[in-house]
KETORKOL-58694 format. One record per residue: residue in three letters; residue number from 1; z, y, x of N, C-alpha, C, O in turn. Coordinates in pm, 1 decimal. Atoms other than C-alpha are relative to their C-alpha. Example, Ala and Ser with C-alpha at 12.3 -4.5 7.8 and 13.67 -1.06 7.14 Angstrom:
<atoms>
+-----+-----+----------+----------+----------+----------+----------+----------+----------+----------+----------+----------+----------+----------+
! res !   n !       nZ !       nY !       nX !      caZ !      caY !      caX !       cZ !       cY !       cX !       oZ !       oY !       oX !
+-----+-----+----------+----------+----------+----------+----------+----------+----------+----------+----------+----------+----------+----------+
! ALA !   1 !      0.0 !   -119.0 !     89.0 !    780.0 !   -450.0 !   1230.0 !      0.0 !    120.0 !     90.0 !     66.5 !    118.1 !    193.6 !
! SER !   2 !     -6.0 !   -119.0 !    -82.0 !    714.0 !   -106.0 !   1367.0 !     73.0 !    109.0 !    -77.0 !     89.9 !    219.8 !    -26.1 !
+-----+-----+----------+----------+----------+----------+----------+----------+----------+----------+----------+----------+----------+----------+
</atoms>
This chain:
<atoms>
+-----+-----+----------+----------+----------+----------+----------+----------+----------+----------+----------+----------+----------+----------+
! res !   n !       nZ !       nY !       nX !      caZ !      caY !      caX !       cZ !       cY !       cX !       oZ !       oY !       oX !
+-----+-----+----------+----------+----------+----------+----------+----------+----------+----------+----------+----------+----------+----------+
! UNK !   1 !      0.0 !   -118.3 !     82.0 !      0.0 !      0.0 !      0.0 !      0.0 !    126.0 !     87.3 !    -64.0 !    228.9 !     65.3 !
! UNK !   2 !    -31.8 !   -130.4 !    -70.8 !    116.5 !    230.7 !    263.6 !   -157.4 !     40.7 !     68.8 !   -210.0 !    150.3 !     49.8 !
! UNK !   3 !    116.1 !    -24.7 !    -11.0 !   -226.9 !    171.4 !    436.3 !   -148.7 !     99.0 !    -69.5 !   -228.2 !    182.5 !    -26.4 !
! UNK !   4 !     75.5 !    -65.4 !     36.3 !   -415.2 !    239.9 !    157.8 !     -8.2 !    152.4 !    -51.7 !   -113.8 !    195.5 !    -98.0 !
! UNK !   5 !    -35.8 !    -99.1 !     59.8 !   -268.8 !    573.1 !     56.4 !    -31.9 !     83.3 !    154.4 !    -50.6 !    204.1 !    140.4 !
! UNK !   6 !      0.4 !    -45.6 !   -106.9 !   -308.4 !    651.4 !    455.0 !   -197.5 !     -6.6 !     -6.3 !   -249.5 !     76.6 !     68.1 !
! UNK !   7 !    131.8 !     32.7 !    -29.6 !   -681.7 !    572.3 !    442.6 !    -13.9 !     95.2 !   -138.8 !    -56.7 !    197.0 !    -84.4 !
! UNK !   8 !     28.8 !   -113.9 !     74.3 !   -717.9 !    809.4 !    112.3 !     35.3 !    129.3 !     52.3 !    -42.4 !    224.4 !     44.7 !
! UNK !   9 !     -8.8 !   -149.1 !    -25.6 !   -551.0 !   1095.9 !    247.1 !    -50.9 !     11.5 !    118.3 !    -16.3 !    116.9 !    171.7 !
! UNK !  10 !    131.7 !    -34.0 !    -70.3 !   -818.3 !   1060.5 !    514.3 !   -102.4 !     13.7 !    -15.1 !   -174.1 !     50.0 !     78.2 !
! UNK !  11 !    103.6 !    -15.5 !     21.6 !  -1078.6 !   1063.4 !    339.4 !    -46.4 !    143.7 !    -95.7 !   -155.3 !    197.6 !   -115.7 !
! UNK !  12 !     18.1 !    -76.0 !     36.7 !   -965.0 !   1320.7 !    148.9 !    -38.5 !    167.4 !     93.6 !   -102.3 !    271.1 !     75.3 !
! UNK !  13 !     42.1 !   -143.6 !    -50.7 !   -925.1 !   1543.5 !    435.0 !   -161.6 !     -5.4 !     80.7 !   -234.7 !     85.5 !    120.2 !
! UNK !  14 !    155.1 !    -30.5 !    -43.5 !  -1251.8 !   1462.2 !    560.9 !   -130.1 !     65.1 !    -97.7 !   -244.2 !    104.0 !    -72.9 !
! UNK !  15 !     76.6 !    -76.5 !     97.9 !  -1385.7 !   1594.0 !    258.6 !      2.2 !    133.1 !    -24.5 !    -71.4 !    220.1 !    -71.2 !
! UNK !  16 !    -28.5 !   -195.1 !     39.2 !  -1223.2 !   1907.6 !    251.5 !    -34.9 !     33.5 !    126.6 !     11.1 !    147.2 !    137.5 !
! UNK !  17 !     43.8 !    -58.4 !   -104.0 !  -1364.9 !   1966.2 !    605.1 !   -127.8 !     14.1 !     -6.9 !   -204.4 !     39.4 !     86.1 !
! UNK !  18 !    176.1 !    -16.6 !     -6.9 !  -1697.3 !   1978.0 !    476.9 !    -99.9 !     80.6 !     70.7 !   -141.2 !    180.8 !     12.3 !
! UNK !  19 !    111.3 !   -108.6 !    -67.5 !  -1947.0 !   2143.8 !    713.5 !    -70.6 !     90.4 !   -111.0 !   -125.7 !     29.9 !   -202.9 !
! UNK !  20 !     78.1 !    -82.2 !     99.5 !  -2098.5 !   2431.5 !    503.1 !   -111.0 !     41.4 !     69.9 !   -174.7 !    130.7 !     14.0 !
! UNK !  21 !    116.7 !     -6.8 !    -26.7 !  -2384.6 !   2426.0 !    747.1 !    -97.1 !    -86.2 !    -54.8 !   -213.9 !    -47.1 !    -53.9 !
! UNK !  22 !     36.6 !    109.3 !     81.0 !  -2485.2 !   2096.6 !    553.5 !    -87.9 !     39.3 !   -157.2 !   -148.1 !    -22.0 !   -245.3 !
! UNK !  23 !     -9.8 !    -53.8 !    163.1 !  -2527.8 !   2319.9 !    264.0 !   -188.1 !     56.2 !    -11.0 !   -252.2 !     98.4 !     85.3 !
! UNK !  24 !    141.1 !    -45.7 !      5.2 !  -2901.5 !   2408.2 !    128.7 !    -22.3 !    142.3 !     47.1 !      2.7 !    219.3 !    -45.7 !
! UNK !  25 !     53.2 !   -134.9 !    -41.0 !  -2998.2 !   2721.0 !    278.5 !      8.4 !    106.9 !    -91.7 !     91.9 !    195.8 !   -108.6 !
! UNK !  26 !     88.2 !    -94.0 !    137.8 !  -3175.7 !   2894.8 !     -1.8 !    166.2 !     24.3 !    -89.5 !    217.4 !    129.7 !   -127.4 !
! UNK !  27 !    -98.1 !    -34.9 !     66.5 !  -2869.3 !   2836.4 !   -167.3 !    108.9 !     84.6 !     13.3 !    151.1 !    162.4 !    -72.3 !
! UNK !  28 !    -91.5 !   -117.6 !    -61.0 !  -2615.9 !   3015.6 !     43.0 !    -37.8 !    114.0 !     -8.1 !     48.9 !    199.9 !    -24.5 !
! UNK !  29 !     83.4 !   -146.7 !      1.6 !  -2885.0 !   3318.8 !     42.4 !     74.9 !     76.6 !   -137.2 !    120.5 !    188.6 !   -160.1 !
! UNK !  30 !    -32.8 !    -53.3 !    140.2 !  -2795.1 !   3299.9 !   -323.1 !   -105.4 !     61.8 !    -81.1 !   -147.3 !    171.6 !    -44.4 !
! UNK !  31 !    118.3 !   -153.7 !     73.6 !  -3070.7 !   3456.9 !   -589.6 !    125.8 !     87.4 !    -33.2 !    246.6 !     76.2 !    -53.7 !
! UNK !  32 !    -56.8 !   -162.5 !     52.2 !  -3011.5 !   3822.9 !   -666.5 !    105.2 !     74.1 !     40.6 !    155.0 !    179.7 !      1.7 !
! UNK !  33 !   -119.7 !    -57.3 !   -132.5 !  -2757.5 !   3858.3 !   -386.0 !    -47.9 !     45.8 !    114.3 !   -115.7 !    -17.0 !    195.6 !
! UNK !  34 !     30.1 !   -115.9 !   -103.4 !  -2794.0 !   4148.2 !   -161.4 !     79.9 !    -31.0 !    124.4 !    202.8 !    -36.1 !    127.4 !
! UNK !  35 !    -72.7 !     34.0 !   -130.3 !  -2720.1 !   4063.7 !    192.7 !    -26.4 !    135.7 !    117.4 !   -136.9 !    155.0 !    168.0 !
! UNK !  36 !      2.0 !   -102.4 !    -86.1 !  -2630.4 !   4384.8 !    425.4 !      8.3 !    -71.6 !    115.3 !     93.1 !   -160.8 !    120.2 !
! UNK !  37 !     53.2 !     30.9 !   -103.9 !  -2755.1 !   4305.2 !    751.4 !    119.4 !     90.8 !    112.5 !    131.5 !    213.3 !    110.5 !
! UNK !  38 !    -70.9 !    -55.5 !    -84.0 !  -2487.5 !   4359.6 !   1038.6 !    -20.9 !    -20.8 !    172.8 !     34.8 !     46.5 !    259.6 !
! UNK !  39 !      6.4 !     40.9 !    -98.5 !  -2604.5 !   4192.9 !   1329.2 !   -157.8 !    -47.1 !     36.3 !   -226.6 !    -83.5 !    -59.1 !
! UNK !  40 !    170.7 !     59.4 !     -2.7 !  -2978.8 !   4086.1 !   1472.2 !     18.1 !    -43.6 !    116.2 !     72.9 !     38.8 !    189.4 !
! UNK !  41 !    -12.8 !     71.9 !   -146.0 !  -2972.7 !   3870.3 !   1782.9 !    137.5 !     49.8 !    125.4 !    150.7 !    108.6 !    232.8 !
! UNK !  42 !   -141.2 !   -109.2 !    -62.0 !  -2649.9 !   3989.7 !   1912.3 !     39.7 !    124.9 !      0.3 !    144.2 !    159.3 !     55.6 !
! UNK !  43 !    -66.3 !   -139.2 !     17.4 !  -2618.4 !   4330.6 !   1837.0 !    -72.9 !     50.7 !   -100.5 !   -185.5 !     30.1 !   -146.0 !
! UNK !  44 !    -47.6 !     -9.1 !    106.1 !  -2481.0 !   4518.5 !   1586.7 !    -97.7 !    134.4 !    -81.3 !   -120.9 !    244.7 !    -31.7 !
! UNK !  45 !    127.0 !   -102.1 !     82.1 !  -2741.2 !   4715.3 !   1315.9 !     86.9 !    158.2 !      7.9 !    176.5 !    173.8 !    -75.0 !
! UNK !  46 !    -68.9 !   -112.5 !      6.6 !  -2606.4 !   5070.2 !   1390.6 !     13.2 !    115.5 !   -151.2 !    -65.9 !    111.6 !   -245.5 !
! UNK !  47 !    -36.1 !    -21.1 !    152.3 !  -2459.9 !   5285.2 !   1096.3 !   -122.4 !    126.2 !    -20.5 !   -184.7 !    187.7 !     66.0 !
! UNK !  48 !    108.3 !    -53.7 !     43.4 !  -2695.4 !   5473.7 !    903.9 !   -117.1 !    -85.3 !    -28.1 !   -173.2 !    -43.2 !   -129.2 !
! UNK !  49 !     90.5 !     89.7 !    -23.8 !  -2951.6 !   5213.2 !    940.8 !     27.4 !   -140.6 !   -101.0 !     93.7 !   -241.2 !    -75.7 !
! UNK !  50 !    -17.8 !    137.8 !     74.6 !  -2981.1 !   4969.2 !    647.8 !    -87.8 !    -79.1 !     -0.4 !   -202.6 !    -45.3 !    -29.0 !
! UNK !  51 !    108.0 !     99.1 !     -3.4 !  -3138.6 !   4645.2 !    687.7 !     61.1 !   -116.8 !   -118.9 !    183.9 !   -123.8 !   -114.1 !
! UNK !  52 !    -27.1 !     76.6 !    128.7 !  -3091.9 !   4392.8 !    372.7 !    -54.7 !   -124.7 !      8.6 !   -125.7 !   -148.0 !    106.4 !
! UNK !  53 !     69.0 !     72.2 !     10.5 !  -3189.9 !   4073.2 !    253.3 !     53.2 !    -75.8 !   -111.8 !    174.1 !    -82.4 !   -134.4 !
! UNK !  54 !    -44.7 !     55.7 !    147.6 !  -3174.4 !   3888.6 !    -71.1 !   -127.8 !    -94.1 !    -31.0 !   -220.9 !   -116.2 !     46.4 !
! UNK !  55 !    103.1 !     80.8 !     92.3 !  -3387.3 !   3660.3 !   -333.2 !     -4.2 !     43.2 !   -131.0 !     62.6 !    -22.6 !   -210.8 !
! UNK !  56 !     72.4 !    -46.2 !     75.2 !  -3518.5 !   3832.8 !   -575.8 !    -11.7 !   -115.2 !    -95.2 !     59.6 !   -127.2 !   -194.9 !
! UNK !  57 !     53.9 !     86.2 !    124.6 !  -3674.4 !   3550.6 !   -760.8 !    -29.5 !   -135.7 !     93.8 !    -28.1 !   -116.9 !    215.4 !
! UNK !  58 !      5.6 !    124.0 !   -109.2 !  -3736.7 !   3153.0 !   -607.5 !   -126.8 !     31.6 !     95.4 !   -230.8 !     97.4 !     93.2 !
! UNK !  59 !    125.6 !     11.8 !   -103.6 !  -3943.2 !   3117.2 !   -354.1 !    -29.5 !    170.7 !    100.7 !   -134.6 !    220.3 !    141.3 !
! UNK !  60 !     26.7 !   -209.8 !    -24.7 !  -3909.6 !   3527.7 !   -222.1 !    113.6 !      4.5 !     66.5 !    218.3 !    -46.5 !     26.6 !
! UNK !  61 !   -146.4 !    -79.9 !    -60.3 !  -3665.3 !   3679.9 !     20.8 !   -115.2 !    192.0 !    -13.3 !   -233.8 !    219.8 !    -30.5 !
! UNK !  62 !     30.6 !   -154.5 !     38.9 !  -3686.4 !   4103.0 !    -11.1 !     86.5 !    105.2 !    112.0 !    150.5 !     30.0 !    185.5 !
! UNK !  63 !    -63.2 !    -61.5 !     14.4 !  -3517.0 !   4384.7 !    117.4 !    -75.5 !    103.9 !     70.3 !   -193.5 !    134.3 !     53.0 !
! UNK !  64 !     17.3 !    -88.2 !    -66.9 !  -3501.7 !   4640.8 !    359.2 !     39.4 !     -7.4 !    173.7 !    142.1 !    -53.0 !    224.0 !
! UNK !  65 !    -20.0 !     87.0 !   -135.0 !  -3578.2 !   4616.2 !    746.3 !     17.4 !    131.4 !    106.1 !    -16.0 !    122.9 !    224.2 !
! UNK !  66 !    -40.6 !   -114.4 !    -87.0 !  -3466.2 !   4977.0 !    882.8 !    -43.4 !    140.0 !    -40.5 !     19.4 !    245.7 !    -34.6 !
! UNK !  67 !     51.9 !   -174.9 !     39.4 !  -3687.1 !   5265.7 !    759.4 !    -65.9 !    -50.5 !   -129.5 !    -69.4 !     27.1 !   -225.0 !
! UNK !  68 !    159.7 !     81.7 !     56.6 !  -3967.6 !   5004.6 !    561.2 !     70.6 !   -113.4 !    -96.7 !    172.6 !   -165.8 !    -51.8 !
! UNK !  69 !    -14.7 !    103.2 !     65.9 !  -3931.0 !   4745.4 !    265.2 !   -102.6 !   -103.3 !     23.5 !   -221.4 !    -86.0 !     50.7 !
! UNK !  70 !    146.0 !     59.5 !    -21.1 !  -4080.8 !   4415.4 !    287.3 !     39.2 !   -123.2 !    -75.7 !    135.2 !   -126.1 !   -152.7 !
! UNK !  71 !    -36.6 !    127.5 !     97.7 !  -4098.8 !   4043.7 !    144.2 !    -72.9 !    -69.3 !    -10.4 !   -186.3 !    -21.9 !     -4.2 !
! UNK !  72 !     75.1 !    120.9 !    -63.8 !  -4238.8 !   3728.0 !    179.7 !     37.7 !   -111.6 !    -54.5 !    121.4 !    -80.3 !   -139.1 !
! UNK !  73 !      8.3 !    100.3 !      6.2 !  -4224.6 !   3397.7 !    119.7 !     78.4 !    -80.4 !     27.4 !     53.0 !   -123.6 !    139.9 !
! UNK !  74 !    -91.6 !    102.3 !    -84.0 !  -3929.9 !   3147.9 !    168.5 !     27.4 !   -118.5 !    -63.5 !     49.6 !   -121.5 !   -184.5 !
! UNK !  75 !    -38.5 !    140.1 !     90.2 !  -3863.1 !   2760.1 !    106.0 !     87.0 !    -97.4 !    125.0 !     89.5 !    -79.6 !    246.8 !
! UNK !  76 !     -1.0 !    117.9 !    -90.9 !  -3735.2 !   2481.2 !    272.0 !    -83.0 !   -154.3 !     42.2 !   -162.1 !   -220.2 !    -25.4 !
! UNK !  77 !     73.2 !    127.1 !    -67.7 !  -3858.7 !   2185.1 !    465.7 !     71.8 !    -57.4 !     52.5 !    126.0 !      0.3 !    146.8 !
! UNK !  78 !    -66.0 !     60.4 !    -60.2 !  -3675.9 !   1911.8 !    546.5 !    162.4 !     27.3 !     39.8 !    227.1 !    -30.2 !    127.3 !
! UNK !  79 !    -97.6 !    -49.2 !     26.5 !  -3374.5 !   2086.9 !    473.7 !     11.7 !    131.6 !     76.9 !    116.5 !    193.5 !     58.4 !
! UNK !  80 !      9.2 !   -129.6 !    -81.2 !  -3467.4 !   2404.1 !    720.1 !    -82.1 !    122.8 !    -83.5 !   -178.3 !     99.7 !   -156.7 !
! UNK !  81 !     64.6 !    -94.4 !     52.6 !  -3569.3 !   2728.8 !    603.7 !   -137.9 !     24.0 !     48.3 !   -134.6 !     37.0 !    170.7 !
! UNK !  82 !    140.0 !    -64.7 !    -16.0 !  -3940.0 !   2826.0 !    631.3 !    -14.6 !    124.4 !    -54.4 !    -12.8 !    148.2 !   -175.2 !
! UNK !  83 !      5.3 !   -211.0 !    109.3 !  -3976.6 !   3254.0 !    569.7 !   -167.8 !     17.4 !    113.7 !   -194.7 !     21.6 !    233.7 !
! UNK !  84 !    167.2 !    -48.0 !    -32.5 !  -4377.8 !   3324.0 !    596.8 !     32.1 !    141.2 !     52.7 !    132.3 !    212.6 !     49.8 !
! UNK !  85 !     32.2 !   -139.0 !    -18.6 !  -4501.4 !   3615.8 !    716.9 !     67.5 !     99.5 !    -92.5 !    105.5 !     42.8 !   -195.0 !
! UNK !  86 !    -34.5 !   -138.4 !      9.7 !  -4375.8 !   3965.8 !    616.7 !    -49.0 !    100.7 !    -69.2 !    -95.9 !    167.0 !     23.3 !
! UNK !  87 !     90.3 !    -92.7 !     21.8 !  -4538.5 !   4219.8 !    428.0 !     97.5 !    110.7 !    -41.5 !    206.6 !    109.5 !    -98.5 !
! UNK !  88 !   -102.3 !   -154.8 !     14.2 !  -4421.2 !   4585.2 !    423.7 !    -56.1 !    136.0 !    -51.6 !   -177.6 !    155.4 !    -54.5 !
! UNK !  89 !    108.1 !   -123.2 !    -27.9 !  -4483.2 !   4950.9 !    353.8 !     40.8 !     12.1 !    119.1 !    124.5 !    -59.0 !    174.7 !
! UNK !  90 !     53.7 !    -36.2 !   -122.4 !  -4566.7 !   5110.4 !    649.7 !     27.7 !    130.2 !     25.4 !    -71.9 !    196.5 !     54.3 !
! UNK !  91 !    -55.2 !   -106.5 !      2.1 !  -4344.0 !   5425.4 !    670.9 !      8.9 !     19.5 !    181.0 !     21.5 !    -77.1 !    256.2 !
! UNK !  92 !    -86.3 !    -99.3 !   -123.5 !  -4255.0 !   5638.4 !   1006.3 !     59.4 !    -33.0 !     57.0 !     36.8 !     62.7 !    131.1 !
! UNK !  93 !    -97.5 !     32.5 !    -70.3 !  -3997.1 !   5497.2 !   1207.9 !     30.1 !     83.4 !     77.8 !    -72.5 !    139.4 !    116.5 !
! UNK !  94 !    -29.4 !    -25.4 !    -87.9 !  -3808.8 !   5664.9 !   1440.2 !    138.8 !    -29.3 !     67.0 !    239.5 !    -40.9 !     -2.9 !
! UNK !  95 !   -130.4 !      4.0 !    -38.7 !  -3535.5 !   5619.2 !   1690.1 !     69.0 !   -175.9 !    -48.9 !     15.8 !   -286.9 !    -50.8 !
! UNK !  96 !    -41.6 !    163.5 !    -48.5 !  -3289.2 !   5327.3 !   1656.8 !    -17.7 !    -57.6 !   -181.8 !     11.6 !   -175.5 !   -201.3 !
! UNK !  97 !     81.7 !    111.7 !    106.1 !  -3429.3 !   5231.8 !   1261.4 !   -134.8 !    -62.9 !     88.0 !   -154.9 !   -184.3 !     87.3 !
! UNK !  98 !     97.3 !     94.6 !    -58.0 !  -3743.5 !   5160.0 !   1476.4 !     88.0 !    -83.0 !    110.3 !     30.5 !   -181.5 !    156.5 !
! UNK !  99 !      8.0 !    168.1 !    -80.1 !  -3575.9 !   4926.7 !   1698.8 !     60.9 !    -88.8 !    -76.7 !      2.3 !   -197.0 !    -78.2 !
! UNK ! 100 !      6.3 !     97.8 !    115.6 !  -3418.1 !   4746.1 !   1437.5 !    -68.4 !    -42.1 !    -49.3 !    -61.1 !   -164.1 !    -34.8 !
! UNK ! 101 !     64.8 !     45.3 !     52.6 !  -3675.7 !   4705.9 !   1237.1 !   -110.5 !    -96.4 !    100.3 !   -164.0 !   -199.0 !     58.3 !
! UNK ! 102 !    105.8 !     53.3 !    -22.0 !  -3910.4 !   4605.8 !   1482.7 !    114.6 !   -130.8 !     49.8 !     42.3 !   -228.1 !     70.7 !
! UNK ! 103 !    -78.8 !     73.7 !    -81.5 !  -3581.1 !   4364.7 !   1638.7 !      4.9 !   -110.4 !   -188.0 !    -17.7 !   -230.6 !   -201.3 !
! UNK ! 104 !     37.1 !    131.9 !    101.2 !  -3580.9 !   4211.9 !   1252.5 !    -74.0 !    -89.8 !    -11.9 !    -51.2 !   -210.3 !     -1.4 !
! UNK ! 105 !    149.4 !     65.4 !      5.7 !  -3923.1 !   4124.4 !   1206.2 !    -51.6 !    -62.1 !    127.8 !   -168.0 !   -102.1 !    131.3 !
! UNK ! 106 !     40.0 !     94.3 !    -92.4 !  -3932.9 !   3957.3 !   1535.2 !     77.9 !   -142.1 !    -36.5 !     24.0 !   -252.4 !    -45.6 !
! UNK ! 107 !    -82.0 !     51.3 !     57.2 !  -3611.6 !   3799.5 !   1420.2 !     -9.4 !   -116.7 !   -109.6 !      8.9 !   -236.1 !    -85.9 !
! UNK ! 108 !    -31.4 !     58.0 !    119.9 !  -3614.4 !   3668.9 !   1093.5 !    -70.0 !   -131.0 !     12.6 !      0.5 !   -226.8 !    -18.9 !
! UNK ! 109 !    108.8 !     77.1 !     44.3 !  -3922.4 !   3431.3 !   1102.7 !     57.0 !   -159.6 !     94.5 !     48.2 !   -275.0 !     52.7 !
! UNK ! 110 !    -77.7 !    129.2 !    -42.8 !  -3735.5 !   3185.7 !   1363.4 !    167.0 !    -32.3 !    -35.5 !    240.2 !   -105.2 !     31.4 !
! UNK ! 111 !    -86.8 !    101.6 !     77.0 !  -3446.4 !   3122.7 !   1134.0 !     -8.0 !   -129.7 !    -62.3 !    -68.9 !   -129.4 !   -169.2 !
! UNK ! 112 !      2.9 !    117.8 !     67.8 !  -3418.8 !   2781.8 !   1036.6 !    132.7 !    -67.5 !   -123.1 !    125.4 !   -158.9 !   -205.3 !
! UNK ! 113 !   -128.7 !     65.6 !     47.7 !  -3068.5 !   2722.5 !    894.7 !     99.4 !    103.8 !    -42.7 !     91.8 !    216.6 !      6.0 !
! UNK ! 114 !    -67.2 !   -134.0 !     60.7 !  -2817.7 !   2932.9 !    711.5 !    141.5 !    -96.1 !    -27.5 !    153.2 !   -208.0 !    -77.4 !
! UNK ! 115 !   -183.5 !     70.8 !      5.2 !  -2396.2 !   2857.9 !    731.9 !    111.8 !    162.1 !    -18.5 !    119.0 !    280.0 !     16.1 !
! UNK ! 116 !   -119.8 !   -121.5 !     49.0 !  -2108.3 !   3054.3 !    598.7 !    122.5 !    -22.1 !    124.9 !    176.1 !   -128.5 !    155.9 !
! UNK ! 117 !   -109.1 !    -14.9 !    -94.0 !  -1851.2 !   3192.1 !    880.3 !     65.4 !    118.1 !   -104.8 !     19.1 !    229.1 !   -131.0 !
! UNK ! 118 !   -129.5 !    -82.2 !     80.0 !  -1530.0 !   3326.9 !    644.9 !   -156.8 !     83.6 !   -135.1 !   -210.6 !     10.3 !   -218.1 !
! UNK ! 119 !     25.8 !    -91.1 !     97.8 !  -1734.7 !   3588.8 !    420.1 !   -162.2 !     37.2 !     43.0 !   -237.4 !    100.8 !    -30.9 !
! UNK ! 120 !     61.4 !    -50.1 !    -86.4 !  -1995.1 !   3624.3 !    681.5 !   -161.1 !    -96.0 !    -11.6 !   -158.6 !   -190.5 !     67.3 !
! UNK ! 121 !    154.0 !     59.9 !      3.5 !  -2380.2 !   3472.9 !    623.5 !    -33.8 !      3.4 !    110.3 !    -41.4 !    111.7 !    168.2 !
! UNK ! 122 !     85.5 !      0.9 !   -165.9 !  -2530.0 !   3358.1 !    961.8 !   -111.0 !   -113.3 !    -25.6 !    -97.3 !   -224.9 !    -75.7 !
! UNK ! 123 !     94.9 !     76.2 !     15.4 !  -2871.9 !   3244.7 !    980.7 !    -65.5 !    -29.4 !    140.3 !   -115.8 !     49.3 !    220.5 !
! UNK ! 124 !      2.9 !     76.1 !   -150.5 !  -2926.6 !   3019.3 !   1276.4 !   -150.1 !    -32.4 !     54.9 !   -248.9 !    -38.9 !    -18.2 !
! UNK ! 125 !    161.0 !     49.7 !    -38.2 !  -3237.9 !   2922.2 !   1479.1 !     14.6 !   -139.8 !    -19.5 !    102.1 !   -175.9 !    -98.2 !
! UNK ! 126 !     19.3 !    187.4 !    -10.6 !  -3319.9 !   2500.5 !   1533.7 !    134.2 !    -20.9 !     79.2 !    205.3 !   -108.9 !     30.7 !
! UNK ! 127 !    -31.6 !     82.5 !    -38.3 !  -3099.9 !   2466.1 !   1774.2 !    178.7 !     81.5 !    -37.4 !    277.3 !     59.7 !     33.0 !
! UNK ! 128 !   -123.2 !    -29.6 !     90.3 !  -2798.3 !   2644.1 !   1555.1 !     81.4 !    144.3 !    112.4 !    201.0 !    172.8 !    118.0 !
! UNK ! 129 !     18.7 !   -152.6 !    -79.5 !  -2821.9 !   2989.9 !   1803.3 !     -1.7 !     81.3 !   -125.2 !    -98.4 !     51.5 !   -195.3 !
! UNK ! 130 !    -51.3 !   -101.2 !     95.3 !  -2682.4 !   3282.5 !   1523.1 !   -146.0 !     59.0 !     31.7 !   -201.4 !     14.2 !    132.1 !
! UNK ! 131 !    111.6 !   -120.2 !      6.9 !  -2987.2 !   3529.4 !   1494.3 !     44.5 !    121.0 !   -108.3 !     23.1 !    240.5 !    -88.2 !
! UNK ! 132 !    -15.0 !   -107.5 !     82.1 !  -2878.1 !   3716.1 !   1214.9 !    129.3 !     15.3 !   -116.1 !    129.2 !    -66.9 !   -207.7 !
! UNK ! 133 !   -130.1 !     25.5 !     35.7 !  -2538.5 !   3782.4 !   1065.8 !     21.1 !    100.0 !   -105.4 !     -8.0 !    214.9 !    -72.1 !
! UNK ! 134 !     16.4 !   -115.7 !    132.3 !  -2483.1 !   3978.6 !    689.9 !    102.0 !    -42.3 !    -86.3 !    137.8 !   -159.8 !    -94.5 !
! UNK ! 135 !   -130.4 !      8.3 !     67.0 !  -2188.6 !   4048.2 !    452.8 !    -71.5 !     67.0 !   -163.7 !   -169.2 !    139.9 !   -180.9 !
! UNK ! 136 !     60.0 !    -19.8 !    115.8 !  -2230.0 !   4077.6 !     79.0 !     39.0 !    146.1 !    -31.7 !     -0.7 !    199.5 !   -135.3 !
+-----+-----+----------+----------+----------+----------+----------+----------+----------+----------+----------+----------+----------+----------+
</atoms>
């Protein structure tokens, strides 16, 4: 008896340790949840400068990538994210919205994987390298 009550409350806690990198991608994105963009390959989107990202509707990520809106195409494969190409307007940039923006859009397209740290959305490359880090 004692065994088996020792072998449940192991299995229970192995359950409650669930990796939430395990978790569908798309889903963590969330539809119609606005993700403020705080971080792009290690450093931090400076203030004034909003970069976004959300789902709109299935199959669509949206937002805003520094000066410019844009939006594209996203699904999974094999449980990894796939985000197509980009399309934007084509506003002005200057100063540090242009290096953001252009540091997104280099960015974004080699995300593969998306995991929750505390409150914190991080969307990882293949080999689970952070690229891009956003708070709701």
């Amino acid at each position: 008896m004692r065994r088996l009550m020792l072998t449940a409350l192991a299995c229970l806690a192995l359950a409650a340790c669930k990796d939430e990198a395990a978790a569908d991608p798309l889903e963590l994105l969330g539809m119609g949840v606005e993700w403020h963009v705080t971080e792009i390959a290690g450093t931090a989107v400076p203030e004034g400068v909003s970069v976004t990202l959300a789902r709109p509707e299935d199959g669509m990520i949206a937002g805003t990538s520094g000066c410019n809106r844009y939006s594209g195409r996203v699904s999974t494969h094999d449980g990894k994210l796939e985000i197509g190409a980009l399309a934007g307007t084509r506003m002005a940039c200057l100063g540090p919205a242009e290096e953001v923006e252009r540091a997104f859009h280099s960015t974004i397209g080699r995300a593969k994987d998306a995991q929750m740290a505390g409150d914190v959305l991080e969307l990882t490359d293949a080999a689970g390298k952070v690229l891009i880090r956003a708070q709701k």
